[in-house]
C-alpha positions in Angstrom: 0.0 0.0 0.0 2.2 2.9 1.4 5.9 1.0 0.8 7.0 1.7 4.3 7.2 0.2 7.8 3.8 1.5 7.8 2.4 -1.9 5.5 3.2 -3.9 8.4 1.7 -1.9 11.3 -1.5 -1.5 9.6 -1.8 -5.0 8.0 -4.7 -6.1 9.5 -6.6 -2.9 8.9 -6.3 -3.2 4.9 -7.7 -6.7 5.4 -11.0 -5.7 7.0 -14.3 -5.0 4.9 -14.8 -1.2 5.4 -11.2 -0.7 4.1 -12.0 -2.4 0.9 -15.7 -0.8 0.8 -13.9 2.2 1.6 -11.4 1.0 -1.6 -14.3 0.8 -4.0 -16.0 3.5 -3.1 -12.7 5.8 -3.4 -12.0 4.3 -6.9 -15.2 5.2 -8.1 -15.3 8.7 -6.8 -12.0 9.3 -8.5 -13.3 7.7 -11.9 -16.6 9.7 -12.2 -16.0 12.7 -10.2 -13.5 15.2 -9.2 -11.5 14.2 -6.6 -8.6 15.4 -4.5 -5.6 15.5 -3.5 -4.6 13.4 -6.8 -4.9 10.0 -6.8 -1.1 9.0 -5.7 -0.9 11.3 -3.5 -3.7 10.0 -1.1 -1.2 8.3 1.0 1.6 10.9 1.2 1.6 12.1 4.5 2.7 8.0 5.7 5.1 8.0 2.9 6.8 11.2 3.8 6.6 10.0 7.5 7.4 6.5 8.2 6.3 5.1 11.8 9.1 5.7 13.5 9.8 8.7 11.8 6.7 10.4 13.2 8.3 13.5 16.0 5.2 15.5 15.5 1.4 15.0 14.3 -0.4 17.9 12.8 -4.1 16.7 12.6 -6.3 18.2 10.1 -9.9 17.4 9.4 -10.2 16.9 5.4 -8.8 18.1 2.3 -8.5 21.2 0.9 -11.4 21.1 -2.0 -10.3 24.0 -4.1 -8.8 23.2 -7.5 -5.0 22.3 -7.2 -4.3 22.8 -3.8 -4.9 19.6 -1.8 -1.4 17.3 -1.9 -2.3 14.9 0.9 -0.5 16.6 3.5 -2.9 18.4 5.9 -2.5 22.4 5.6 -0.1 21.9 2.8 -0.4 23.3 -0.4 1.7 23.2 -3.5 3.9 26.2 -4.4 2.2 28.5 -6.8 -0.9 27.9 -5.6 -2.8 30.8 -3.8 -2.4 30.3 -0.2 -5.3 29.1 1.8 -6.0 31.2 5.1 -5.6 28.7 7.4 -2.0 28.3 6.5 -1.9 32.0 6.3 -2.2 32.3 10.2 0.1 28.8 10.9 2.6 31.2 9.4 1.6 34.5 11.5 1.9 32.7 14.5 5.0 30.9 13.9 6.9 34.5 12.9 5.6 35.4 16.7 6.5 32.8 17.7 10.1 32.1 16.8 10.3 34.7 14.4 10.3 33.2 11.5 9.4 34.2 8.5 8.5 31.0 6.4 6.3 31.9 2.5 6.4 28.2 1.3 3.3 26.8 1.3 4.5 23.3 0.6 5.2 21.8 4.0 6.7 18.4 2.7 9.8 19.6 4.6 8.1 19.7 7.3 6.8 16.2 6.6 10.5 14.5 5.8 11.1 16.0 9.3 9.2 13.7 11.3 6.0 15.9 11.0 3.0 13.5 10.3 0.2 16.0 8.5 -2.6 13.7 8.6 -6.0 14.5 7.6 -8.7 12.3 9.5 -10.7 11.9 6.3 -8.0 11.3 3.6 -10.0 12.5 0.7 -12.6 15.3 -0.9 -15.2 16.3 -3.8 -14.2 19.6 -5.6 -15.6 22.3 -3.4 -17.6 19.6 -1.2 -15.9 20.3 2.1 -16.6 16.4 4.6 -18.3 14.9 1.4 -16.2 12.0 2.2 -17.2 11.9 5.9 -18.2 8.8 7.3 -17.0 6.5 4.5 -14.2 4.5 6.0 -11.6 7.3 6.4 -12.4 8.2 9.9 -12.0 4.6 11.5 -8.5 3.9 9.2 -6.8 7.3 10.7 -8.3 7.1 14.0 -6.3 3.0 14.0 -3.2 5.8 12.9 -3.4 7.8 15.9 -4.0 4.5 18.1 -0.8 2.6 16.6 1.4 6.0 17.1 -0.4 6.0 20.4 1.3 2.7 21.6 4.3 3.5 20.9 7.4 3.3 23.4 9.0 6.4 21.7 6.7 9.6 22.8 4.6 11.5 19.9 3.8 15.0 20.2 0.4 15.1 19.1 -1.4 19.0 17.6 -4.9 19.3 18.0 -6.1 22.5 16.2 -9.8 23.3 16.5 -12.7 21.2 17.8 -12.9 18.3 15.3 -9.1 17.5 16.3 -9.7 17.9 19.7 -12.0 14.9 20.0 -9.5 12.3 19.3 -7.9 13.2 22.6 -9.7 10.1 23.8 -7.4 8.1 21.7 -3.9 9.4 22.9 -4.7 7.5 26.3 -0.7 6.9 27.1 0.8 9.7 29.1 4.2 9.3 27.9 3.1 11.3 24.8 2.6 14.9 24.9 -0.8 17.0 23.4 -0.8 20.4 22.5 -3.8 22.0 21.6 -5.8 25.1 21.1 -9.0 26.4 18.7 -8.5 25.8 14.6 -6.0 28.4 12.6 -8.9 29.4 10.3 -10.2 33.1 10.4 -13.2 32.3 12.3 -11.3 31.2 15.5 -7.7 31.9 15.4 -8.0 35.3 17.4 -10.1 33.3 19.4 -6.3 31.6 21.3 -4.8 30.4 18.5 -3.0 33.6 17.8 -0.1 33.7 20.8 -0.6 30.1 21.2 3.3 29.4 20.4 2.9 25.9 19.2 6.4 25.6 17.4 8.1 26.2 20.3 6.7 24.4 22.6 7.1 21.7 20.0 10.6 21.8 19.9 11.0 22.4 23.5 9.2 18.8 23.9 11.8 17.6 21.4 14.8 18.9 23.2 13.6 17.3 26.6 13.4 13.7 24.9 17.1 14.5 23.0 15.2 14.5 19.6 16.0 16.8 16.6 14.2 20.0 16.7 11.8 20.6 13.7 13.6 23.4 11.2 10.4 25.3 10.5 11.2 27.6 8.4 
């Protein structure tokens, strides 16, 4: 599926029947509809982050739907593509943060750095935001989140915004660390997102476990 250690810690998931209903349905959707991120890059955000690669998980809800902009990296979009607002204010925040001034919307640096930019529902309908909720996607990431969850090696895990918060319930092991406040987009980010320094307190978790720090800009 994916190429990487990640085939044999989910195994058993691609086996079971709403992973191949989820399959069909997916394949379908891509053949009479349009459909994003691209086809091949559904699975990016596990390539670009192997399991025990993962430092960091950025949790986003669902694709971007506009044309050209979804990748399969959560928040990312591709250079040269007209930067969505939500990324906007990740980037406000981290030049108050750590002053850093970062303009490239592609974040599959950020990725190959141990960041895991998962979206809980993997895939979208041109300018349908969730119209792939509740097919399959959910119960696959959420199996993503529990497998990083019982691991030895602590996970920082980001939860921006409501829908992110909820899977709290699933990071059940204490050794891992959560940092959380409301969503990035417009309607909420003055509402504690702004001055909620995530990057640093990111790579001050890394420096307490003798981990890397994540180059950001």
């Amino acid at each position: 599926m994916i190429n990487k250690k990640w085939d044999i810690i989910l195994k058993d998931e691609f086996k079971k029947n709403y992973f191949r209903n989820l399959g069909i349905f997916v394949k379908n959707e891509y053949k009479n509809k349009m459909i994003f991120p691209p086809y091949q890059n559904i699975f990016d955000a596990l390539r670009f982050t192997d399991y025990d690669e993962v430092k960091v998980v950025i949790l986003g809800q669902d694709p971007y739907h506009g044309l050209g902009e979804a990748h399969g990296l959560s928040f990312s979009v591709r250079e040269n593509v007209k930067m969505p607002p939500s990324l906007k204010n990740m980037f406000k925040e981290l030049y108050s943060d750590l002053g850093i001034k970062r303009t490239k919307s592609d974040l599959t640096d950020w990725a190959k750095e141990g960041v895991l930019l998962l979206n809980s529902i993997m895939t979208v309908e041109k300018d349908k935001p969730l119209s792939h909720k509740d097919k399959g996607w959910e119960i696959f990431t959420d199996t993503v989140i529990s497998k990083l969850n019982d691991r030895e090696d602590p996970v920082i895990f980001v939860l921006w915004g409501s829908f992110a918060r909820s899977k709290k319930e699933l990071i059940t092991n204490n050794r891992h660390k959560i940092i959380e406040s409301v969503h990035p987009s417009p309607l909420s980010a003055s509402r504690g997102f702004f001055g909620s320094k995530p990057y640093s307190k990111i790579n001050n978790y890394l420096k307490a476990m003798n981990k890397e720090e994540i180059k950001w800009q």
